[in-house]
Phi, psi and omega in degrees: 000147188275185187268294183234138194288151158288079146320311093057298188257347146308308157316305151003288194281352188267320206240016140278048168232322150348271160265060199251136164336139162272124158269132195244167180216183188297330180248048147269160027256004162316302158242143136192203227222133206183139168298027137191039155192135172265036184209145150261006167253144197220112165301145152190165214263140183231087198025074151094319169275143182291150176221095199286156206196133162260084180305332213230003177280300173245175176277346176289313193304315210285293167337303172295325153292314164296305138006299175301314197271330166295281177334326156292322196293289235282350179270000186288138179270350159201173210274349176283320179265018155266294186320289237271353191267317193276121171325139215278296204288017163231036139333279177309339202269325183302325190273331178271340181267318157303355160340290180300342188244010161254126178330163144318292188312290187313326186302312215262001175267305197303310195283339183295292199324290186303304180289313167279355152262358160301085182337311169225084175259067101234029168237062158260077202311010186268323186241137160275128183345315191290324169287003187280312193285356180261303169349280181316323198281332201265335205264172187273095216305304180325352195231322177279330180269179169229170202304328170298305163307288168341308180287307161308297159336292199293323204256357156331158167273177188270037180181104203232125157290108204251190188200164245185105190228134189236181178214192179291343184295294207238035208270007169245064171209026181276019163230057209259173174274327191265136177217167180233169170301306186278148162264010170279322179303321183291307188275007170293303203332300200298340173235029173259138168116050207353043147300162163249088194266194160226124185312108160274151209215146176189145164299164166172119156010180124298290194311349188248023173249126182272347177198158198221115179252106169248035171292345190240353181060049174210037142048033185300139120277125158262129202258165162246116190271020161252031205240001209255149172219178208345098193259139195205149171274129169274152203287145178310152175198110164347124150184048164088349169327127182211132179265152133346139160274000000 
């Protein structure tokens, strides 16, 4: 890990992602899926004025805009207001190309940031598992975590029961890094989108759990999941859950 980031080459790295294919989906050009942008219609400030650009209609619009968007990376004054730039469910992959060229500090503010503001990091088809957890292994727990959390972290028993909630979206990922504390969390997870998902339950070390997030008030632990042992569907439990009519 570096001392100090190369902004320079972190630009580098933004805008070659920049120009990385636009993915269209059934509902373009409204959405689609790109490091740095989830719409194919797009703002930019055009001498002093907004100028909406249909990016999937023509190669000018799309072009004027990456154009727009270079001229942000290259003007950034540090590698936090390139991340803040990057389309959220392409954090992490922004964080795995840019690595090699971030400080500690910044990797590891970069890496807390990314994971609670991603929707699904650990279904990021760009980084692997293993890499998520060398990630975590790597990073500065004082700087992803914050003094609350740590203390929380740190007064866990040494053996601690987590939980888990998966729906049909995500039911072959139940050994993923993130559980929670609670089993009401787990079980909103398991019934939200009005699924009948199913709550998973599971031991685990203290020392293998790397990060502890309440930032979403859903009591996340990040695990190293080859560390979870007696992984199990958990027996129901009362404790104010009530699903949506």
């Amino acid at each position: 890990m570096r001392y100090k980031t190369n902004l320079d080459a972190v630009k580098h790295v933004a805008i070659s992602l920049l120009h990385t294919h636009i993915n269209e989906t059934k509902f373009s050009p409204m959405v689609v899926q790109h490091p740095f942008t989830s719409s194919g219609f797009v703002g930019i400030n055009s001498n002093g004025e907004m100028e909406l650009l249909n990016i999937l209609e023509s190669m000018e619009s799309k072009k004027k805009w990456q154009e727009f968007m270079e001229k942000q990376i290259t003007n950034a004054d540090s590698v936090y207001r390139i991340f803040m730039m990057v389309n959220k469910p392409y954090a992490l992959t922004f964080l795995k190309l840019a690595s090699k060229h971030l400080s500690f500090d910044d990797f590891s503010r970069i890496l807390g940031d990314a994971w609670v503001m991603s929707e699904n990091p650990n279904g990021d088809a760009n980084v692997t598992k293993g890499e998520l957890i060398e990630f975590f292994e790597a990073a500065d727990p004082e700087v992803i975590m914050t003094p609350e959390e740590r203390k929380q972290l740190d007064e866990l028993d040494d053996i601690v029961t987590v939980y888990r909630g998966v729906t049909s979206y995500n039911a072959d990922n139940v050994l993923a890094l993130s559980w929670s504390l609670e089993y009401d969390t787990a079980n909103w997870f398991a019934h939200r989108f009005d699924e009948d998902g199913t709550v998973y339950q599971a031991q685990i070390d203290k020392k293998h759990i790397l990060a502890l997030f309440n930032g979403r008030n859903e009591a996340e632990v990040i695990v190293n999941p080859h560390c979870l042992t007696q992984v199990m569907e958990a027996e129901e439990m009362n404790q104010g859950f009530t699903q949506s009519m």
